[in-house]
Every structure is written in C-alpha cells, then in structure tokens.
mmCIF file as Biopython writes it, N, C-alpha, C and O atoms, coordinates in Angstrom:
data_model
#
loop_
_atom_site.group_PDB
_atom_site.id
_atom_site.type_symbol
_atom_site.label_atom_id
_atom_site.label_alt_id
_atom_site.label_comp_id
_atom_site.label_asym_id
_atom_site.label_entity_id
_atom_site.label_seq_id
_atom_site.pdbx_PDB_ins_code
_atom_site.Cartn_x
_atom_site.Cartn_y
_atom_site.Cartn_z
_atom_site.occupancy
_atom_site.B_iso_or_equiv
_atom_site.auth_seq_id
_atom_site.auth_asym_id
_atom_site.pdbx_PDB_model_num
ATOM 1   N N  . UNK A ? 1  ? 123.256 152.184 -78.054 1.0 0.0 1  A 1 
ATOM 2   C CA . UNK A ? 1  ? 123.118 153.454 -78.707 1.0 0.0 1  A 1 
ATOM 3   C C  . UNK A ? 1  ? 122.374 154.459 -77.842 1.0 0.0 1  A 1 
ATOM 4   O O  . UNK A ? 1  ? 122.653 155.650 -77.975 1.0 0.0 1  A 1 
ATOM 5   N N  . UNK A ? 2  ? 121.295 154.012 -76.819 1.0 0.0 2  A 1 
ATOM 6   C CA . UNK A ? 2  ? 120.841 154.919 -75.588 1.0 0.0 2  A 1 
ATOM 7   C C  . UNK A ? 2  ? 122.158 155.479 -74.991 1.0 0.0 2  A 1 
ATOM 8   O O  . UNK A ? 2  ? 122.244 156.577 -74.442 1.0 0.0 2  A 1 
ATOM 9   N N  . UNK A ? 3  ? 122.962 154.783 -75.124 1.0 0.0 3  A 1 
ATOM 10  C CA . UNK A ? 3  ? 123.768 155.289 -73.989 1.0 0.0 3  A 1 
ATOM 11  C C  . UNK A ? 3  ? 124.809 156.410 -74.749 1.0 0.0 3  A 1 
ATOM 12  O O  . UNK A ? 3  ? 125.451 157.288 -74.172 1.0 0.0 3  A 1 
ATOM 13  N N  . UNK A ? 4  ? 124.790 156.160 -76.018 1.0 0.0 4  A 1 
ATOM 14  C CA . UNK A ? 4  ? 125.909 157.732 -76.589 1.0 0.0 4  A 1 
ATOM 15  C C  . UNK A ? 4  ? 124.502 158.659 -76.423 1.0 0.0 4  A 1 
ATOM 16  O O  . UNK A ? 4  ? 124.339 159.480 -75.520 1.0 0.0 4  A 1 
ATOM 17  N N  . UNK A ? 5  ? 123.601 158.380 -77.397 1.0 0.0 5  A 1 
ATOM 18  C CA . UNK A ? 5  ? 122.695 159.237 -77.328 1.0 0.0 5  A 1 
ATOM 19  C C  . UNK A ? 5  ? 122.819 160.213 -76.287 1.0 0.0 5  A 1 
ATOM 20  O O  . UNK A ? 5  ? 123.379 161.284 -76.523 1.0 0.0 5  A 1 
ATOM 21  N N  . UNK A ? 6  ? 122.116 159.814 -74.598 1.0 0.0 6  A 1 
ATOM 22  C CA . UNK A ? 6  ? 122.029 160.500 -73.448 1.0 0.0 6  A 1 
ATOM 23  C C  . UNK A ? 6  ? 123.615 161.224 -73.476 1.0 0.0 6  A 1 
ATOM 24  O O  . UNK A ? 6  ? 123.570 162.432 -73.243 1.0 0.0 6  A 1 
ATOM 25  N N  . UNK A ? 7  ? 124.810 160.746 -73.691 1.0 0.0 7  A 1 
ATOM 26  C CA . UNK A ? 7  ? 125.860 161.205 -73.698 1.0 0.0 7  A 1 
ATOM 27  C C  . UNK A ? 7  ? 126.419 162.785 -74.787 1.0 0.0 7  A 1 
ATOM 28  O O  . UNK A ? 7  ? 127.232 163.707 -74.726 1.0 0.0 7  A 1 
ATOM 29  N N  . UNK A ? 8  ? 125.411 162.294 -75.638 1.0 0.0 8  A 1 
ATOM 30  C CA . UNK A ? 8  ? 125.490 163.815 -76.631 1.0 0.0 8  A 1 
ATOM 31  C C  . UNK A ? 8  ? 124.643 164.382 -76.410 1.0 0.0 8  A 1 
ATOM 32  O O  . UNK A ? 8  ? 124.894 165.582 -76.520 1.0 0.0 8  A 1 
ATOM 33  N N  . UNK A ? 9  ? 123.208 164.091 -75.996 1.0 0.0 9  A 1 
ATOM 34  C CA . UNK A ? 9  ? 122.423 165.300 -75.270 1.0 0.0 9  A 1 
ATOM 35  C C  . UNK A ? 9  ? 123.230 166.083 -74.376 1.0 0.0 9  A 1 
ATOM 36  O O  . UNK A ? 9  ? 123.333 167.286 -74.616 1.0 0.0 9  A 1 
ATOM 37  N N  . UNK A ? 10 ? 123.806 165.598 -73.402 1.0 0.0 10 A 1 
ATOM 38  C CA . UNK A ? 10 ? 124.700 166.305 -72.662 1.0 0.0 10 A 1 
ATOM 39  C C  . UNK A ? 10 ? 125.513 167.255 -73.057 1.0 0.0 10 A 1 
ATOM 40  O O  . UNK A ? 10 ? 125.509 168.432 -72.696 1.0 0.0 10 A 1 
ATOM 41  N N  . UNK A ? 11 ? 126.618 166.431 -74.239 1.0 0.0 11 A 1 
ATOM 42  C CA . UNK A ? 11 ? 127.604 167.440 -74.809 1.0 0.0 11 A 1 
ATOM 43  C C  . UNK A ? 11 ? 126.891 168.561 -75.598 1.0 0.0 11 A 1 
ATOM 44  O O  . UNK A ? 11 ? 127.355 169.698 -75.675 1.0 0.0 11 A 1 
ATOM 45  N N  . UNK A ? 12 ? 125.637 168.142 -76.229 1.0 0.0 12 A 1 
ATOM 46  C CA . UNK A ? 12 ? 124.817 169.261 -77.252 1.0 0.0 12 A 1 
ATOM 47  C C  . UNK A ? 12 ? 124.931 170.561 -76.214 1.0 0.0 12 A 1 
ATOM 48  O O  . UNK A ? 12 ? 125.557 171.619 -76.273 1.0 0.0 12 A 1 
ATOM 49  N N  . UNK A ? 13 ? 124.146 170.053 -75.365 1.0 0.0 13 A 1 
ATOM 50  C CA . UNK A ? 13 ? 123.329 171.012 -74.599 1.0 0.0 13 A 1 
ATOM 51  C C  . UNK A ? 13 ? 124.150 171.620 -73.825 1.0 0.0 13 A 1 
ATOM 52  O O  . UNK A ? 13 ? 123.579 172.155 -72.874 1.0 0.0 13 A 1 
ATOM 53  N N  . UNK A ? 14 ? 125.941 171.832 -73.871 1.0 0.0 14 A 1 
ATOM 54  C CA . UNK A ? 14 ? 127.209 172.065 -73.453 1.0 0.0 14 A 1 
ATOM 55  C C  . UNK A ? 14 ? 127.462 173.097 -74.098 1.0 0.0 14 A 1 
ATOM 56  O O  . UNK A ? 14 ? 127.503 174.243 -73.648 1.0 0.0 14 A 1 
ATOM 57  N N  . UNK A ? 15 ? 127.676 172.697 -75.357 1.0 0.0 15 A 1 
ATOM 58  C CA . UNK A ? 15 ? 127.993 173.361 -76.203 1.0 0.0 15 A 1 
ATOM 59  C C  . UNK A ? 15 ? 126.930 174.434 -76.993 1.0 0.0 15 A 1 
ATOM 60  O O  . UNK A ? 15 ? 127.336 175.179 -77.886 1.0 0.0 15 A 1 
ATOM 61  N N  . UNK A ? 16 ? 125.833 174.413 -76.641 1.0 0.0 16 A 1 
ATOM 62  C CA . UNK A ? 16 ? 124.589 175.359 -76.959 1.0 0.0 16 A 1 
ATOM 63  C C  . UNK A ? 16 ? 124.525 176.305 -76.049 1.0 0.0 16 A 1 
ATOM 64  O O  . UNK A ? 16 ? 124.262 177.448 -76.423 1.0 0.0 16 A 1 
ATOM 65  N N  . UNK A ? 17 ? 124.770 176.002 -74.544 1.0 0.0 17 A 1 
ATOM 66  C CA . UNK A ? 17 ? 125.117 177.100 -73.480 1.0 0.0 17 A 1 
ATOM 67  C C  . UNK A ? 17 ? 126.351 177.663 -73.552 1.0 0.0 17 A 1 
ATOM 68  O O  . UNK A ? 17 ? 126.599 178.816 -73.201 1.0 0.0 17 A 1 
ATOM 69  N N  . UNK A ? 18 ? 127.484 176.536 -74.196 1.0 0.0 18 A 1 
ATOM 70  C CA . UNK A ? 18 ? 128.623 177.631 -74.413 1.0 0.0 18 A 1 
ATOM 71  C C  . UNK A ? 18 ? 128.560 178.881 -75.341 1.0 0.0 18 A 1 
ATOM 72  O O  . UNK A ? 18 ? 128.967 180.030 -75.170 1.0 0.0 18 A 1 
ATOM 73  N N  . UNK A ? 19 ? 127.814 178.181 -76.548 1.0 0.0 19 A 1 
ATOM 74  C CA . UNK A ? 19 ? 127.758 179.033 -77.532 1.0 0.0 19 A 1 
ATOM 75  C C  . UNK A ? 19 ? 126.992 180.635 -77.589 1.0 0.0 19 A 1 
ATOM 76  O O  . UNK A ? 19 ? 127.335 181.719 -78.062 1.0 0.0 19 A 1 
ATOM 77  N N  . UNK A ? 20 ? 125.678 180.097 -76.775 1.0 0.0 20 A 1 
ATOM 78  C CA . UNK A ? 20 ? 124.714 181.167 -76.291 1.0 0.0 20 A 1 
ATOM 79  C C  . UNK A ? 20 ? 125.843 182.270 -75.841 1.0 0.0 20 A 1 
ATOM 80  O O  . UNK A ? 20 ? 126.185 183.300 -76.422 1.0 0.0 20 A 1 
ATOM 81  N N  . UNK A ? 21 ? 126.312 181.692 -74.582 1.0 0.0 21 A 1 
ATOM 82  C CA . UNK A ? 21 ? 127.417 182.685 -73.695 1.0 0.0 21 A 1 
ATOM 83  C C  . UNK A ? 21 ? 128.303 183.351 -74.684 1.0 0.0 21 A 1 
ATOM 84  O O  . UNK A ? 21 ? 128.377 184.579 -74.730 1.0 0.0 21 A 1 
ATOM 85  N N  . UNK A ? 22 ? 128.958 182.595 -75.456 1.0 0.0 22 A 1 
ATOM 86  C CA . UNK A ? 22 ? 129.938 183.709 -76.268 1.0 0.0 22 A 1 
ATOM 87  C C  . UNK A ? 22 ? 129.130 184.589 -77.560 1.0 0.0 22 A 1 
ATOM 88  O O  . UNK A ? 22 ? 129.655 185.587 -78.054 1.0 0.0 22 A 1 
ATOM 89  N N  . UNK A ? 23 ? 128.074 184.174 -77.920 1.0 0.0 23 A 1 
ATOM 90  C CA . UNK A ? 23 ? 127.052 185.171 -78.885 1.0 0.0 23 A 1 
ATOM 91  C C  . UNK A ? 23 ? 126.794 186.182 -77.796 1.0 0.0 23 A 1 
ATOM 92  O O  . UNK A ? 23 ? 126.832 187.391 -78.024 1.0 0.0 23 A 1 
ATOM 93  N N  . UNK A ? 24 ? 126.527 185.663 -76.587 1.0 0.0 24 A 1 
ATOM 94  C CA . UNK A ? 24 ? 125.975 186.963 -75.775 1.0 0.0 24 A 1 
ATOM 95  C C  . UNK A ? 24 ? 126.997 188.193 -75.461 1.0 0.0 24 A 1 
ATOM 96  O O  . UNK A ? 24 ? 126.853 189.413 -75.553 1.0 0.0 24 A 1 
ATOM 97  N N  . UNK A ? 25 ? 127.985 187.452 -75.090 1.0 0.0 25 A 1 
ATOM 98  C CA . UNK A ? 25 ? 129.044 188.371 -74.790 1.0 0.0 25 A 1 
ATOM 99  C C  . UNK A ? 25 ? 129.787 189.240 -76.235 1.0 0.0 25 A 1 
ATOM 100 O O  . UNK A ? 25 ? 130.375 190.278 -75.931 1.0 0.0 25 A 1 
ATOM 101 N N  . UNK A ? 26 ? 129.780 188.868 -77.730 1.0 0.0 26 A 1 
ATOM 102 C CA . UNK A ? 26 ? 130.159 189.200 -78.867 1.0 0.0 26 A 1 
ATOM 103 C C  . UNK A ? 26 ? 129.093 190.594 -79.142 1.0 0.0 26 A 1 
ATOM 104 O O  . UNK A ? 26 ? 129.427 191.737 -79.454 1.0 0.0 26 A 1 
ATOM 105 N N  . UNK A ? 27 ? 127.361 189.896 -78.841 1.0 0.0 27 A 1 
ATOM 106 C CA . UNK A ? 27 ? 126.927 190.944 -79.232 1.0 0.0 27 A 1 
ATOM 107 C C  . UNK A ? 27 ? 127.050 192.403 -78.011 1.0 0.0 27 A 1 
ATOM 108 O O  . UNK A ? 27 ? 126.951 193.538 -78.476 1.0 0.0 27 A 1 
ATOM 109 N N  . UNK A ? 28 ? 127.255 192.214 -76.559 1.0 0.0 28 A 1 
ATOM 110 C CA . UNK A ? 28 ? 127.826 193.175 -75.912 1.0 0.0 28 A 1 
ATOM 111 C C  . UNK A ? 28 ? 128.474 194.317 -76.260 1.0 0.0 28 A 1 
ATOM 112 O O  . UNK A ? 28 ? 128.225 195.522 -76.239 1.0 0.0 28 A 1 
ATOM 113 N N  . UNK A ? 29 ? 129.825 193.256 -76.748 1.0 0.0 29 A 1 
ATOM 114 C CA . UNK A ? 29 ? 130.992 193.490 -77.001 1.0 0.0 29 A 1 
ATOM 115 C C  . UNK A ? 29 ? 130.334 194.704 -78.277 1.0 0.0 29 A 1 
ATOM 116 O O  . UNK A ? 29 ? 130.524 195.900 -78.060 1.0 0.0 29 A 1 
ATOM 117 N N  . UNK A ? 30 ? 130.008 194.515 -78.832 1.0 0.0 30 A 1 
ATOM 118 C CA . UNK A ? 30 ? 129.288 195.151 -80.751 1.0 0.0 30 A 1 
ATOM 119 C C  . UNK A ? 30 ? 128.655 196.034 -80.204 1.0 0.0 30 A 1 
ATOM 120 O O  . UNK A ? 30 ? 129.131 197.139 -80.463 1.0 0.0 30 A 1 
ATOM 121 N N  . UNK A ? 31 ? 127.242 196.083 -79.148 1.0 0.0 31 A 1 
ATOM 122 C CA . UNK A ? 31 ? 126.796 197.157 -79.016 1.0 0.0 31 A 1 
ATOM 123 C C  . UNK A ? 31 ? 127.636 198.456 -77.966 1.0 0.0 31 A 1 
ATOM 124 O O  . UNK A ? 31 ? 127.249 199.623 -78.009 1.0 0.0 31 A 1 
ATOM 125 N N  . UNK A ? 32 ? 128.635 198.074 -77.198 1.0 0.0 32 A 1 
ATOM 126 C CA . UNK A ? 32 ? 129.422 198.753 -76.837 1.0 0.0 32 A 1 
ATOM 127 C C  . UNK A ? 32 ? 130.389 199.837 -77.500 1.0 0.0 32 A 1 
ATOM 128 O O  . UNK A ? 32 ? 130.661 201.015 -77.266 1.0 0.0 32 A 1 
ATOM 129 N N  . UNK A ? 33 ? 130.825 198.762 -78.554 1.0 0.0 33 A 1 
ATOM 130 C CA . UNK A ? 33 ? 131.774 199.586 -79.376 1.0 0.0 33 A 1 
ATOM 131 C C  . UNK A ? 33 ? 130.792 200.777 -80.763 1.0 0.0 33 A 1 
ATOM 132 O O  . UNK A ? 33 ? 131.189 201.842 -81.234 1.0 0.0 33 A 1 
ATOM 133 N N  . UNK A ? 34 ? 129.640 200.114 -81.018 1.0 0.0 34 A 1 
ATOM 134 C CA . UNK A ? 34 ? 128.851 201.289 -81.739 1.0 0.0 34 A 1 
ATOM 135 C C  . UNK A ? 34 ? 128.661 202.353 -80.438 1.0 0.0 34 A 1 
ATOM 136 O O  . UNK A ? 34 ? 128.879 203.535 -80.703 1.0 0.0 34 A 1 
ATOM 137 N N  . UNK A ? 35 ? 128.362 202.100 -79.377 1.0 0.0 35 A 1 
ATOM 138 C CA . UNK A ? 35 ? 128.108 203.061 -78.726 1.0 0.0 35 A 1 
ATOM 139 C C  . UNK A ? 35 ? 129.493 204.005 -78.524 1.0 0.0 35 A 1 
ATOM 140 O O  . UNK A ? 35 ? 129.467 205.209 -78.782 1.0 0.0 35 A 1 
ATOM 141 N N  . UNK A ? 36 ? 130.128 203.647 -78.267 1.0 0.0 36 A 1 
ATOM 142 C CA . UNK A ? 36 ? 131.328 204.360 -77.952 1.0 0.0 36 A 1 
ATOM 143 C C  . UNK A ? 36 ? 131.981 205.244 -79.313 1.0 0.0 36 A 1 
ATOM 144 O O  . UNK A ? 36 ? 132.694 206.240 -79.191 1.0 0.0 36 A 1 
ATOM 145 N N  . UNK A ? 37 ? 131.653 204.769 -80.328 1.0 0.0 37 A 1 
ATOM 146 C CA . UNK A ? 37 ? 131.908 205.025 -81.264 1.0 0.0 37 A 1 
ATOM 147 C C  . UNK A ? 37 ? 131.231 206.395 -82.061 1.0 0.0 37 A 1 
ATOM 148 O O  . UNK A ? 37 ? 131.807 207.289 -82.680 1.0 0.0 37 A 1 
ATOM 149 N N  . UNK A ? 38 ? 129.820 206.189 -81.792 1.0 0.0 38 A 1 
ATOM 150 C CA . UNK A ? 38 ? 128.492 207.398 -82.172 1.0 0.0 38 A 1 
ATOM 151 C C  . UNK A ? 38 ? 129.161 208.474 -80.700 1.0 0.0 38 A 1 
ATOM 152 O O  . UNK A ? 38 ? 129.254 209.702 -80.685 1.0 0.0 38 A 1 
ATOM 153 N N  . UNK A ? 39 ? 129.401 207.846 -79.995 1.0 0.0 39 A 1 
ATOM 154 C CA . UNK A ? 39 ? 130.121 209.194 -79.124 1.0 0.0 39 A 1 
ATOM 155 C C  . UNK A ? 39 ? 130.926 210.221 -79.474 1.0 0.0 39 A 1 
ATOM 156 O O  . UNK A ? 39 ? 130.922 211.450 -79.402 1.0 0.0 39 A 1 
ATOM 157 N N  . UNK A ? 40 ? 131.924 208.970 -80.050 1.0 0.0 40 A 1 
ATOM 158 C CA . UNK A ? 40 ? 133.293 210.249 -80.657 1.0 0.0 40 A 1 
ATOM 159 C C  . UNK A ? 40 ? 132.889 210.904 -82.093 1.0 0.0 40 A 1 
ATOM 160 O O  . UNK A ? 40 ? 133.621 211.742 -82.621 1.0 0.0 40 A 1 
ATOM 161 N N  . UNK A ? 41 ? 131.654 210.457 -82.696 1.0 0.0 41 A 1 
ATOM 162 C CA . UNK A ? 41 ? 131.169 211.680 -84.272 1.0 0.0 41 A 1 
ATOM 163 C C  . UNK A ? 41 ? 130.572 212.359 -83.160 1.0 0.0 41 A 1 
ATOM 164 O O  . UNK A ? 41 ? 130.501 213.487 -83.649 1.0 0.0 41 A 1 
ATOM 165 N N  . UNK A ? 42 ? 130.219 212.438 -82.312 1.0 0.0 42 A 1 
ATOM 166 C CA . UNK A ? 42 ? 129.305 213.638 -82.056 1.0 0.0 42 A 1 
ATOM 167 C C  . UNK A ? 42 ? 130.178 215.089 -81.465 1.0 0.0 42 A 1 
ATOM 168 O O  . UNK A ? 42 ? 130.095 216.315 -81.395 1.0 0.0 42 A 1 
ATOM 169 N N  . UNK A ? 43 ? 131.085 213.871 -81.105 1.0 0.0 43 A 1 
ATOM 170 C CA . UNK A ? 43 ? 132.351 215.581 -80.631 1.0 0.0 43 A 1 
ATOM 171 C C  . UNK A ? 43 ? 132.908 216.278 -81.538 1.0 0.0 43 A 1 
ATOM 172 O O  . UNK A ? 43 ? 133.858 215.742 -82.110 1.0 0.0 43 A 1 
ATOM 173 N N  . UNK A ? 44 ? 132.531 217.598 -81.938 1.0 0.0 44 A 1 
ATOM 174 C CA . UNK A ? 44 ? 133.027 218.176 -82.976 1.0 0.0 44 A 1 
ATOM 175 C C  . UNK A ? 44 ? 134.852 218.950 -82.988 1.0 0.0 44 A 1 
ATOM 176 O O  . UNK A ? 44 ? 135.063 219.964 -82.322 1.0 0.0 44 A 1 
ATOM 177 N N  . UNK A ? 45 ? 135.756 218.422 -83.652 1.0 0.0 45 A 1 
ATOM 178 C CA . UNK A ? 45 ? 136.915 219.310 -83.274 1.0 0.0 45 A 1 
ATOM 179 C C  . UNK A ? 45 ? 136.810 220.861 -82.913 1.0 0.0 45 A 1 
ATOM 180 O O  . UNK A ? 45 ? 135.975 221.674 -83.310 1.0 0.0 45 A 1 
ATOM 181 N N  . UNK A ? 46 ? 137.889 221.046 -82.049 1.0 0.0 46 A 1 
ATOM 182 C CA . UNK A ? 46 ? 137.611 222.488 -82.444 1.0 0.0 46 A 1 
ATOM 183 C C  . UNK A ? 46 ? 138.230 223.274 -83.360 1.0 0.0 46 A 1 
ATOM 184 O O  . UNK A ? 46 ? 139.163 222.650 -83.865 1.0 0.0 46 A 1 
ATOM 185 N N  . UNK A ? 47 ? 138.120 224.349 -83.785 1.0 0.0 47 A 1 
ATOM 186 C CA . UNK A ? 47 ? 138.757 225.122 -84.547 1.0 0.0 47 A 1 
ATOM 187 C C  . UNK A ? 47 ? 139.800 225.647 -84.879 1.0 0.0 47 A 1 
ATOM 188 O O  . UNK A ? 47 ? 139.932 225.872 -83.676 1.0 0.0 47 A 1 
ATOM 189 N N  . UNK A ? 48 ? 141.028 226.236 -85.492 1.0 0.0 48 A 1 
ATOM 190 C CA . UNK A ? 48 ? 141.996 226.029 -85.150 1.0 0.0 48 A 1 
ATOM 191 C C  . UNK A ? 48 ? 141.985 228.041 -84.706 1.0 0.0 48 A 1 
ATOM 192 O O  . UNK A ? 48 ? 143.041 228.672 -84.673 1.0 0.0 48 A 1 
ATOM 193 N N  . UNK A ? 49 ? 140.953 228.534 -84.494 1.0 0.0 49 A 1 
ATOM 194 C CA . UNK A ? 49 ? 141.071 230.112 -83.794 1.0 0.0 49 A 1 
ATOM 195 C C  . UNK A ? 49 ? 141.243 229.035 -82.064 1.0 0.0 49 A 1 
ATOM 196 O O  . UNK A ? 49 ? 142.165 229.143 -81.255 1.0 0.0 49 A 1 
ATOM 197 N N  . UNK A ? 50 ? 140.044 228.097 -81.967 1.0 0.0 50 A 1 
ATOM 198 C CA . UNK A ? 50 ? 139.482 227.474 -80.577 1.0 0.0 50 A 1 
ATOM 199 C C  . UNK A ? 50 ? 140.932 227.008 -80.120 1.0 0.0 50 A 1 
ATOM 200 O O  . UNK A ? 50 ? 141.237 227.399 -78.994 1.0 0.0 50 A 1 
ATOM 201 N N  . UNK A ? 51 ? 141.774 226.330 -80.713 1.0 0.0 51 A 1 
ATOM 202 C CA . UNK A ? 51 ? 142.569 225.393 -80.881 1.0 0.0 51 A 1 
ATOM 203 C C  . UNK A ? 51 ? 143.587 225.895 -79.897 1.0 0.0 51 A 1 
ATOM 204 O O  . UNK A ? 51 ? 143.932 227.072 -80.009 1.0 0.0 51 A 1 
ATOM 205 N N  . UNK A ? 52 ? 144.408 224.744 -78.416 1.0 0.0 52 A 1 
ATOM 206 C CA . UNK A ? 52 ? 145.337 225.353 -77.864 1.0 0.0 52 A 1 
ATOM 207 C C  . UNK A ? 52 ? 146.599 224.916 -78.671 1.0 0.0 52 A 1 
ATOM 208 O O  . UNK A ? 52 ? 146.847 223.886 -79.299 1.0 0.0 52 A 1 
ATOM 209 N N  . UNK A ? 53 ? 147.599 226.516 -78.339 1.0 0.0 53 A 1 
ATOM 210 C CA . UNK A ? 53 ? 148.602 226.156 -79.057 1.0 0.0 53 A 1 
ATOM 211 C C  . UNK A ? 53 ? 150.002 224.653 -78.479 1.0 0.0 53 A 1 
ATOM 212 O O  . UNK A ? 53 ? 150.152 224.071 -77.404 1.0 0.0 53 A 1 
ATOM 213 N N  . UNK A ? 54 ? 150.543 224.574 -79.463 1.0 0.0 54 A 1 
ATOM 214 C CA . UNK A ? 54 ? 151.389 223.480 -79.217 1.0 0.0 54 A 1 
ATOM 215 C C  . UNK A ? 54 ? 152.419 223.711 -79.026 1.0 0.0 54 A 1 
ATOM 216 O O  . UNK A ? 54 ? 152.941 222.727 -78.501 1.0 0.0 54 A 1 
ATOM 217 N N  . UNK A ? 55 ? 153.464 224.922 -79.213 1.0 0.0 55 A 1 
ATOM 218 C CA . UNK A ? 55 ? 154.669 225.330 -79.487 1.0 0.0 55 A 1 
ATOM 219 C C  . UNK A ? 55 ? 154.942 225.371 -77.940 1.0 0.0 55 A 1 
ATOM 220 O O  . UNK A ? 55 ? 156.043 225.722 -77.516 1.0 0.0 55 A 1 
#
C-alpha cells in the first residue's frame, strides 16, 4: 500500500498543478474579457447629427 500511496502523491500533485494552471488561465481569461468589455460602455455612440452617412 506504500507503494500506490507514493504513486497517488504523484498523480495528486499532477493534477493540482494541472488544475492550478487551468484556474489560472480561466481567471485571465475573465479578467480580460471584463476589461475589454468596461471598454466598449465607455465609448459613447455618436449621434445621429455626428453620424457618417451610409447611402
């Protein structure tokens, strides 16, 4: 039983660095897209006097 033991410490501690890595990269991913996001409310349209025409 030492010997699975040492064998799932291993896999634990595999899968705890995998996991870390993809939480890390998810929360990235999250603060990126709020950021990008509070970007585009802050651009106000313009008006349709401002507005170029389309015709």
């Amino acid at each position: 039983m030492a010997d699975e033991t040492e064998d799932n410490s291993l896999a634990t501690k595999a899968a705890i660095a995998a996991g870390a890595a993809i939480g890390s990269a998810a929360i990235a991913a999250a603060l990126l897209f709020v950021k990008r996001r509070k970007a585009r409310t802050s651009d106000v349209p313009p008006h349709p006097e401002q507005a170029p025409e389309t015709d």
